[in-house]
C-alpha positions as CSV (number, residue, x, y, z in Angstrom):
1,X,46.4,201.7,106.8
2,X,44.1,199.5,108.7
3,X,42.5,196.4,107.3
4,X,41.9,192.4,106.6
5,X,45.2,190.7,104.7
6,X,44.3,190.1,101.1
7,X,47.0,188.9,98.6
8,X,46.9,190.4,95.3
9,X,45.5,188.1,93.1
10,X,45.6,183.7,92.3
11,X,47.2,184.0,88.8
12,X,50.4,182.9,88.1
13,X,53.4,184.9,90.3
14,X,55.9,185.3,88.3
15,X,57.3,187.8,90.4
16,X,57.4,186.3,93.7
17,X,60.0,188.9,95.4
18,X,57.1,191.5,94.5
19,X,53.7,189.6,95.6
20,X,54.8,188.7,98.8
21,X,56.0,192.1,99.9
22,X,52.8,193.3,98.9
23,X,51.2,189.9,100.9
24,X,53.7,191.0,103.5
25,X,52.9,194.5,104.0
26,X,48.7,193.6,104.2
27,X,49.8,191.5,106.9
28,X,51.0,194.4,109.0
29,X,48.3,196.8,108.6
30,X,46.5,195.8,111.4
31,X,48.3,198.4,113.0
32,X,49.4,201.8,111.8
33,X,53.2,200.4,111.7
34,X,55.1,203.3,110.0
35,X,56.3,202.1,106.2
36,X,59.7,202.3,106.8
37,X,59.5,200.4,109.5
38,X,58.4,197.0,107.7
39,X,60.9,195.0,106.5
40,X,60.7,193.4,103.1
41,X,60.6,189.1,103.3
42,X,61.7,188.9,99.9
43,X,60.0,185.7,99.3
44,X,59.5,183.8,96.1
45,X,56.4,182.6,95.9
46,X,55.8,180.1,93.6
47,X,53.2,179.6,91.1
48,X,52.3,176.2,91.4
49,X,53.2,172.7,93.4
50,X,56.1,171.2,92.5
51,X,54.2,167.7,93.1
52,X,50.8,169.0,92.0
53,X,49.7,166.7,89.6
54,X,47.2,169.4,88.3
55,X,48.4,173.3,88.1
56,X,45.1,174.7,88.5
57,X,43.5,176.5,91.1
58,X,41.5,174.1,92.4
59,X,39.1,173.5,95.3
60,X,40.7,173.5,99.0
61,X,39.4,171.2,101.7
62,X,36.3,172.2,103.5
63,X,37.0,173.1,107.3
64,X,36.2,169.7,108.3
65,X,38.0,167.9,106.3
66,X,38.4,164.5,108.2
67,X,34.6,163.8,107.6
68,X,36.0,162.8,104.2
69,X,37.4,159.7,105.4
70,X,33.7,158.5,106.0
71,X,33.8,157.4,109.7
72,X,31.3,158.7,112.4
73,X,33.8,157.6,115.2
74,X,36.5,159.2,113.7
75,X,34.0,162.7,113.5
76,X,33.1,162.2,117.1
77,X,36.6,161.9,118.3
78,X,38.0,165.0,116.3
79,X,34.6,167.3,117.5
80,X,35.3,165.7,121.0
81,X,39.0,167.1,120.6
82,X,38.1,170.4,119.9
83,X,36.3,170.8,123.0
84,X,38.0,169.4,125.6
85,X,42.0,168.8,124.3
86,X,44.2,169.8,127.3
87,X,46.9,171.4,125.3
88,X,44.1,173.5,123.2
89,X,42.8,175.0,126.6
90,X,46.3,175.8,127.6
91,X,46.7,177.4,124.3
92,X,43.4,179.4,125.3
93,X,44.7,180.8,128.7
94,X,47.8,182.0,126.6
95,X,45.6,184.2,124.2
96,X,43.6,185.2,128.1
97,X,47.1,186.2,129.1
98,X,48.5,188.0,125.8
99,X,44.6,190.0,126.1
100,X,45.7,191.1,129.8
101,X,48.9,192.0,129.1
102,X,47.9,194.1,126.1
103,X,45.2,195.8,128.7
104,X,47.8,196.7,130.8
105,X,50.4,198.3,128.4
106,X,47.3,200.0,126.7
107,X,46.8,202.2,129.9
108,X,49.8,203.9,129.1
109,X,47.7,205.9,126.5
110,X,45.4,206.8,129.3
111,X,45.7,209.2,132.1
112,X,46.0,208.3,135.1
113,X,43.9,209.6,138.3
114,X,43.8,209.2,141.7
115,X,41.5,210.6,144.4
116,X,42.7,211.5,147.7
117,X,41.5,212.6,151.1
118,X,42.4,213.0,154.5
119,X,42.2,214.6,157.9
120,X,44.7,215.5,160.2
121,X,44.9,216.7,163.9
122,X,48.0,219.2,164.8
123,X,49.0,220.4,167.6
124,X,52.2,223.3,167.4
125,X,54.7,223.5,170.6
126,X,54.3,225.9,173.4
127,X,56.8,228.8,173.9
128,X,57.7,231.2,176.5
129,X,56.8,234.9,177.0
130,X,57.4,237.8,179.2
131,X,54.4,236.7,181.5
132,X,55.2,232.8,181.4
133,X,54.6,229.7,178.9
134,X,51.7,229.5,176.6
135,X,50.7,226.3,175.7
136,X,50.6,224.9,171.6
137,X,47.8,225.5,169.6
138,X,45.9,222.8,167.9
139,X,44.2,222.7,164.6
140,X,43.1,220.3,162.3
141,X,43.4,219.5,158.1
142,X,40.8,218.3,156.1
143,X,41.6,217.7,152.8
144,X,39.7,215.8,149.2
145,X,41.9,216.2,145.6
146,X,42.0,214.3,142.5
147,X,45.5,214.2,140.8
148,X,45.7,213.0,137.3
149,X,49.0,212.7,135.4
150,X,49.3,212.0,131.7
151,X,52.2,211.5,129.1
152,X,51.3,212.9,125.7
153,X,52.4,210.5,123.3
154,X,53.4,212.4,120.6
155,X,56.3,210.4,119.3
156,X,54.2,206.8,119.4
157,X,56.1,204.7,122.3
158,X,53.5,203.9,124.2
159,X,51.1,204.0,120.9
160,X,53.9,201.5,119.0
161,X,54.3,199.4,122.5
162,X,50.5,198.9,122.7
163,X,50.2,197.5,119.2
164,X,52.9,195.1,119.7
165,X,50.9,193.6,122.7
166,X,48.4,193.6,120.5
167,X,49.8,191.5,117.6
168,X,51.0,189.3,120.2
169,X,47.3,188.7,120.8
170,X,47.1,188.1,117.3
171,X,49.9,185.4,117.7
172,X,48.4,184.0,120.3
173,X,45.5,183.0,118.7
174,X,47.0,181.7,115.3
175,X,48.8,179.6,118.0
176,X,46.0,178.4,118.8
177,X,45.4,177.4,115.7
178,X,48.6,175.2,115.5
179,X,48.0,173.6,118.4
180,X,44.5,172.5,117.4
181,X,45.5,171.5,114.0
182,X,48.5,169.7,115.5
183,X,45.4,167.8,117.9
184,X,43.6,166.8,115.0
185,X,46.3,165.5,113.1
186,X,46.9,163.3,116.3
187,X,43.9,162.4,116.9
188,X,43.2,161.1,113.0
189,X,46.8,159.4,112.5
190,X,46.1,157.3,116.3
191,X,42.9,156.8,114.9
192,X,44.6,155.3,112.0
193,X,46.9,153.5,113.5
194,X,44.2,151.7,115.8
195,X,42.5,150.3,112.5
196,X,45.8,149.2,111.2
197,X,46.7,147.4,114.2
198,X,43.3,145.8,113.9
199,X,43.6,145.2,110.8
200,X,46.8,143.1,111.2
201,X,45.7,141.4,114.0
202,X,43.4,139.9,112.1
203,X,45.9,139.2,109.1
204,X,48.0,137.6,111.8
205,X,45.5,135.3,113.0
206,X,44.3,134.2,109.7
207,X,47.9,133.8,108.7
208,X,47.9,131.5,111.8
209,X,44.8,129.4,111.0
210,X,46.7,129.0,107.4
211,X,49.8,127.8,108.9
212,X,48.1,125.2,111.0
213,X,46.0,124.0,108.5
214,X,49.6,123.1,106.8
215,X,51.0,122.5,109.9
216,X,48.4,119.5,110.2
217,X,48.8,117.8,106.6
218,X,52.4,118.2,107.0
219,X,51.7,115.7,110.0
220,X,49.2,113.8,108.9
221,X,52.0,113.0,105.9
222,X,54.5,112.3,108.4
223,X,51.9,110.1,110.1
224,X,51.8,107.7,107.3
225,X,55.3,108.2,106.9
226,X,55.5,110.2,103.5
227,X,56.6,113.4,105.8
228,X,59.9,114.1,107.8
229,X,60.3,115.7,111.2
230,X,62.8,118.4,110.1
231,X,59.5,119.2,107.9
232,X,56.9,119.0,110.8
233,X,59.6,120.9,112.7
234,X,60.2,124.0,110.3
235,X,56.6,124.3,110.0
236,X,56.2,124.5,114.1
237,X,58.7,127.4,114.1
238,X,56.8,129.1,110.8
239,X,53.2,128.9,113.4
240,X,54.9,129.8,116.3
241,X,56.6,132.4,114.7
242,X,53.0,133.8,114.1
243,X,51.5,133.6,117.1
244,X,54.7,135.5,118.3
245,X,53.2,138.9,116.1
246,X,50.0,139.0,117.7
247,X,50.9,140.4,121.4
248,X,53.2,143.4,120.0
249,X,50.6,144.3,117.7
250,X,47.7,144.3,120.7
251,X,50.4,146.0,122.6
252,X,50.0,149.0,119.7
253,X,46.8,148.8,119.7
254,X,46.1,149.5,123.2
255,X,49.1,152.1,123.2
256,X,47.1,154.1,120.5
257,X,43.9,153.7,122.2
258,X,45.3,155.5,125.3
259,X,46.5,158.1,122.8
260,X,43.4,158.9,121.9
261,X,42.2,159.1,125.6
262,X,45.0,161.5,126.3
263,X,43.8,163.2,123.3
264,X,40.2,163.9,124.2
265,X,40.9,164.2,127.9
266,X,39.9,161.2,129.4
267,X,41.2,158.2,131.3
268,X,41.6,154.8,128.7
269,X,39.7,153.3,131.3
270,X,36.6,155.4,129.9
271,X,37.2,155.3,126.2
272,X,36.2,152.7,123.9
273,X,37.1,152.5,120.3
274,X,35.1,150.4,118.1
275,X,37.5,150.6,115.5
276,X,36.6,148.3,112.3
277,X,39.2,148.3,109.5
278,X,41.3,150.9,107.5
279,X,39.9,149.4,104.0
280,X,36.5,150.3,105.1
281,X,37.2,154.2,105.0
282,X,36.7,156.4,102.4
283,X,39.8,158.0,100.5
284,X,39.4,161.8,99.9
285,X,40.7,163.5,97.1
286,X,42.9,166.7,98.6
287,X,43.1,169.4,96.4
288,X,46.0,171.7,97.6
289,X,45.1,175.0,95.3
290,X,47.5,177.2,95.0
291,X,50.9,178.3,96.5
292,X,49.9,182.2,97.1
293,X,47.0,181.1,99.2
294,X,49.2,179.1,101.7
295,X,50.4,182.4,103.1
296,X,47.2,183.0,104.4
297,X,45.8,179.8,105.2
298,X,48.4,178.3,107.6
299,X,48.6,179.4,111.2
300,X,52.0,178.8,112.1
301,X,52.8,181.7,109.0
302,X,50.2,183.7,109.9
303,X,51.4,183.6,113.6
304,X,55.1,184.7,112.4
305,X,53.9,187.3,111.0
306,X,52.1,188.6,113.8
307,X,55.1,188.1,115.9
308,X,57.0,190.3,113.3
309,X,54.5,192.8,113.5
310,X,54.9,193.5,116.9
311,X,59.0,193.5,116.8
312,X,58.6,196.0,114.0
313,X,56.1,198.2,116.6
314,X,58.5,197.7,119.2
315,X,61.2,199.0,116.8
316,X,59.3,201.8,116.7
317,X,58.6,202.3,120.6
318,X,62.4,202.1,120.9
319,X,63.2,204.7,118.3
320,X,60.6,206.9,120.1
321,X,62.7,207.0,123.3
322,X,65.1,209.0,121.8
323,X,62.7,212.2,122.1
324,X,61.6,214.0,124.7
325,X,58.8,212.6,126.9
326,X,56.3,214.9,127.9
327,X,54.1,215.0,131.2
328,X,51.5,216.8,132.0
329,X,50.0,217.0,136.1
330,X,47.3,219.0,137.6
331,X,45.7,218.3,141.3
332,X,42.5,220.2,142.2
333,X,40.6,219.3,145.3
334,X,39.7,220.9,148.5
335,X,41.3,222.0,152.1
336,X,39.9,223.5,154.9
337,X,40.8,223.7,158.6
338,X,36.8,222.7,159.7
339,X,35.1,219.9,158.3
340,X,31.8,222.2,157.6
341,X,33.6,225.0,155.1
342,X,35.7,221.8,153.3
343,X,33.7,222.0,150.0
344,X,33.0,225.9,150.2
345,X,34.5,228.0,147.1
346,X,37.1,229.4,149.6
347,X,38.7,226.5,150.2
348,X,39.1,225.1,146.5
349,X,42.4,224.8,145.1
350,X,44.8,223.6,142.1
351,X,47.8,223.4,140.5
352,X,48.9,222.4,136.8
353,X,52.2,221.7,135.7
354,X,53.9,220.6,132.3
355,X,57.5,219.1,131.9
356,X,59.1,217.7,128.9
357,X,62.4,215.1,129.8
358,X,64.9,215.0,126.9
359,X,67.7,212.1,127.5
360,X,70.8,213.3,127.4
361,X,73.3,210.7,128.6
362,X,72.3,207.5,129.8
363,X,75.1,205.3,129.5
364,X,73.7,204.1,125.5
365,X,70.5,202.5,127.1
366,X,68.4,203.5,124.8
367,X,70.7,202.7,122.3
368,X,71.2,199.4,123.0
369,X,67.4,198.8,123.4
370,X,66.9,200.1,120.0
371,X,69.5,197.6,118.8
372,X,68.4,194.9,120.3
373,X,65.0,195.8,118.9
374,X,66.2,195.9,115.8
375,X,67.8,192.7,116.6
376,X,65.0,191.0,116.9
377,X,63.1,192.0,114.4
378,X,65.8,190.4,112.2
379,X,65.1,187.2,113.9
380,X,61.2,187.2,113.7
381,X,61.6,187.8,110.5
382,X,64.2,185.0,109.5
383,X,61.9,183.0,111.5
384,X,59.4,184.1,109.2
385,X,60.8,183.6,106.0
386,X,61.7,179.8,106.8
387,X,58.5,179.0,107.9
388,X,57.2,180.4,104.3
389,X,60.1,177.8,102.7
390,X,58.9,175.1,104.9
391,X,55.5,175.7,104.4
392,X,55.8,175.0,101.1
393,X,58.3,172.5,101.2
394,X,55.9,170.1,103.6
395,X,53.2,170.4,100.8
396,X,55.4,169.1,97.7
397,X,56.4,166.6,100.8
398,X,53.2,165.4,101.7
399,X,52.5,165.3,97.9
400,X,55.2,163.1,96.6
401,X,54.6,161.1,100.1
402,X,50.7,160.6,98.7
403,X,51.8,160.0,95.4
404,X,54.3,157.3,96.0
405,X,52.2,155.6,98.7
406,X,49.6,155.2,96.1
407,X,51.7,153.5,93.6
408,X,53.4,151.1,96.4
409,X,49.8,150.3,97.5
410,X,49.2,149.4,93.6
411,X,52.2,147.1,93.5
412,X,51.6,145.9,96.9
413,X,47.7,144.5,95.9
414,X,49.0,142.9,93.0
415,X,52.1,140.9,95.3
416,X,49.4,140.1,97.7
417,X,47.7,138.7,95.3
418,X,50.0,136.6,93.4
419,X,51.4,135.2,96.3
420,X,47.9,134.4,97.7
421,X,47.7,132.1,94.1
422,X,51.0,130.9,95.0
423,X,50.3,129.9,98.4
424,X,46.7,128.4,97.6
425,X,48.7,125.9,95.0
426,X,51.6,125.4,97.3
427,X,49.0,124.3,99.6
428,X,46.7,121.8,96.9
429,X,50.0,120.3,95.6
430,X,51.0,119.2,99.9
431,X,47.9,117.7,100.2
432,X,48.0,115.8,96.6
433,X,51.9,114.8,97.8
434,X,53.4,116.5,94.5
435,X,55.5,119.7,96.0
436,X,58.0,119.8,98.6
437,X,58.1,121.4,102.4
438,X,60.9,124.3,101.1
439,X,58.0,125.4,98.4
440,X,55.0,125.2,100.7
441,X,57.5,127.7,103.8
442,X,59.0,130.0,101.1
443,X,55.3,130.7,99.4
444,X,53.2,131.0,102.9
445,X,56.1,133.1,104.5
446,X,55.8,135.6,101.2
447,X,52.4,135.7,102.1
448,X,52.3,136.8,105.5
449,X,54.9,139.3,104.9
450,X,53.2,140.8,101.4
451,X,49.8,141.1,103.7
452,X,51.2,142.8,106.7
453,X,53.1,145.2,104.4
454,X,50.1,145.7,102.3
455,X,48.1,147.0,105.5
456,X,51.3,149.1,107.0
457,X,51.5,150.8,103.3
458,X,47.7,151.5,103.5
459,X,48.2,153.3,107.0
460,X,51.0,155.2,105.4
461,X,48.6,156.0,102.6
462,X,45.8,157.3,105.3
463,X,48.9,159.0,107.3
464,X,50.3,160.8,104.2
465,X,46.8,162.4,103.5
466,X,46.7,164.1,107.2
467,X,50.0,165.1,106.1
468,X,49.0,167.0,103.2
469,X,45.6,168.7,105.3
470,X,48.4,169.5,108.3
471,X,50.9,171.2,105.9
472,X,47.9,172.9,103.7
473,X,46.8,174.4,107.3
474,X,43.9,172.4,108.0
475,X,40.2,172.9,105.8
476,X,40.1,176.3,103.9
477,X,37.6,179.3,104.3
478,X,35.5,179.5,101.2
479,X,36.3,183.8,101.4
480,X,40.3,184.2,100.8
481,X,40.0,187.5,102.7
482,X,39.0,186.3,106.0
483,X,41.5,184.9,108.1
484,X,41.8,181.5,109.3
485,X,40.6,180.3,112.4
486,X,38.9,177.4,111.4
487,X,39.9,175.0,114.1
């Protein structure tokens, strides 16, 4: 029952319960897990997004899917990630570990030999005779063996205990995976957010120019005495007010810049982002495909059910302690009293033995290890099932969170721009003397707020796309049956 997780199928599941036990059950047979061992998730898989727009099965994202946003810097950064992320070589040494430790509870299924040798000088005590004392006699030992000891396995514990290292190697790596598509996430949304704050502080400081420009006819008017000071004095606060935006948003800017440092291992000191602006980038089209495929595309589910895999072998190492335990010894070597005859046919010798230990009382030890085996299979795979549910719960998220972005970026353009006509006349109507000061604050102060809310809403825009790539589990593999570690 050995091979590659395939799920059944990319049609319509109807009958969810049924495809993902099946799903479930491929999942496991990396091992040789025994059948009644695997529990059932009893997942309902559903046929289609909730917020999918388009029920097909369409195209997943390729495996580098932020070269879709159309910026080299942003390319460099995320290959730079890859390489040298911190928290991705920590989550490296973890799989080195989980490899070792699977090693060492593999030997189990091995024999185990050791070769011995030494000499020895003896001397015996003297005794007394009839005709006086004699003195001790001395002799020497020399001695070479090999012993080897080996438990026969017949019942599976140290067979069941070495594939539940095992799929903790397989956890390991789909960890991995999580942490790297975690990284990239990062790594595009501080991206992101270091355009935006770009982008604003330019929207700031042209909303500053536009305020001094009114700022200076509103004085010129008071200088030929058709203006007040309460005018010339709300304006003041409406420019300083302004200028105040500008050091918080550096502030961002240089915070998200030293993200991205931390991100790619360096100093900010050595990292220089060119940045540009957010409207500049290209917006991909994501594509989620289908529900069924989710299961095997995202690392965090793919990595519970790994860690489900090996409670269900440990189940089964636990239940195997219940039997006997048989060990087989032998020793063979040479000993001789001279060094010359040690490796003559004389002085050869062995001995075999075989012994079988049946537990009879042990206080419910193995009982309770089997229980809490048992427990914890339970867990992993509760654990399990809510990723699934979540799983597919952050894609309808991340597509409702694109769709609505979208439609507030729409409305947003078209309040940007109405208030950019109604500022422009505001403005024409102070110089020509035929609007008031109220008309002139209330229109540019719309305006500055409708631009900086147009560029936040285009940042959540960008940010809800990573969204949908993190909760789809990165870019797809073009073959369903291989498994992903695309990252």
């Amino acid at each position: 029952m050995c091979g590659d997780p395939v799920l059944a199928g990319k049609t319509n599941l109807r009958r969810g319960l049924r495809a993902s036990a099946a799903l479930f059950a491929a999942a496991l047979t990396s091992g040789c897990l025994l059948q009644k061992d695997l529990p059932d998730p009893a997942l309902d898989v559903p046929s289609a997004y909730k917020e999918a727009r388009d029920r097909g099965a369409e195209q997943p994202p390729a495996l580098d899917w932020w070269r879709g946003f159309g910026s080299l810097e942003l390319t460099t950064l995320m290959e730079e990630a890859q390489t040298v992320n911190l928290d991705l070589a920590a989550a490296t040494a973890r799989i080195q570990q989980a490899d070792a430790q699977a090693r060492i509870t593999g030997a189990a299924l091995l024999p185990f030999v050791t070769a011995d040798g030494s000499a020895s000088r003896s001397r015996s005590s003297g005794r007394s005779t009839g005709g006086g004392l004699t003195t001790g006699r001395e002799f020497s030992t020399y001695s070479a063996s090999l012993s080897a000891s080996y438990e026969i396995d017949f019942w599976g514990k140290n067979r069941e205990a070495t594939l539940a290292a095992e799929e903790l190697v397989t956890a390991s790596k789909f960890d991995r995976d999580v942490v790297a598509l975690t990284t990239l996430a990062a790594v595009a949304n501080a991206y992101f957010q270091v355009l935006t704050a770009q982008d604003r502080i330019r929207i700031a400081s042209n909303n500053i120019a536009s305020a001094q420009r009114i700022y200076d006819a509103i004085k010129q008017r008071l200088d030929v005495g058709t203006g007040t000071d309460l005018d010339l004095a709300q304006q003041e606060s409406v420019l300083a007010g302004q200028k105040a935006l500008v050091p918080p948003l550096r502030q961002t800017l240089t915070q998200n810049v030293n993200v991205l440092a931390t991100l790619v291992s360096r100093p900010p000191e050595s990292i220089n982002v060119a940045g540009g602006s957010l409207r500049r980038l290209t917006l991909p089209r994501v594509r989620p495909g289908l529900p069924s495929e989710l299961l095997i595309q995202r690392p965090d589910i793919r990595r519970q059910e790994a860690n489900l895999a090996s409670t269900t072998a440990n189940v089964g190492s636990a239940r195997a302690q219940f039997f006997p335990s048989i060990q087989l010894t032998g020793q063979g070597g040479y000993q001789s009293a001279a060094l010359a005859s040690l490796f003559t046919p004389q002085a050869a010798f062995f001995n075999l033995a075989a012994g079988a230990t049946q537990p009879i009382f042990d206080g419910a030890r193995i009982q309770s290890n089997f229980d809490l085996q048992k427990a914890r299979q339970d867990e992993a795979l509760q654990t399990y099932r809510k990723t699934v549910v979540s799983a597919f719960a952050d894609v309808d998220n991340a597509l409702v969170a694109l769709r609505q972005t979208s439609e507030r970026l729409r409305l947003q353009t078209a309040v940007v721009s109405a208030s950019r006509r109604a500022f422009d006349l505001a403005e024409q109507r102070l110089r020509a003397g035929t609007t008031d000061i109220v008309t002139v604050l209330n229109t540019q102060l719309t305006l500055f707020q409708a631009e900086d809310s147009l560029a936040q809403i285009r940042l959540s825009r960008f940010q809800a796309i990573v969204s949908l790539y993190q909760a789809l589990g990165g870019g797809w593999t073009r073959d369903p049956k291989r498994t992903v570690n695309a990252l």
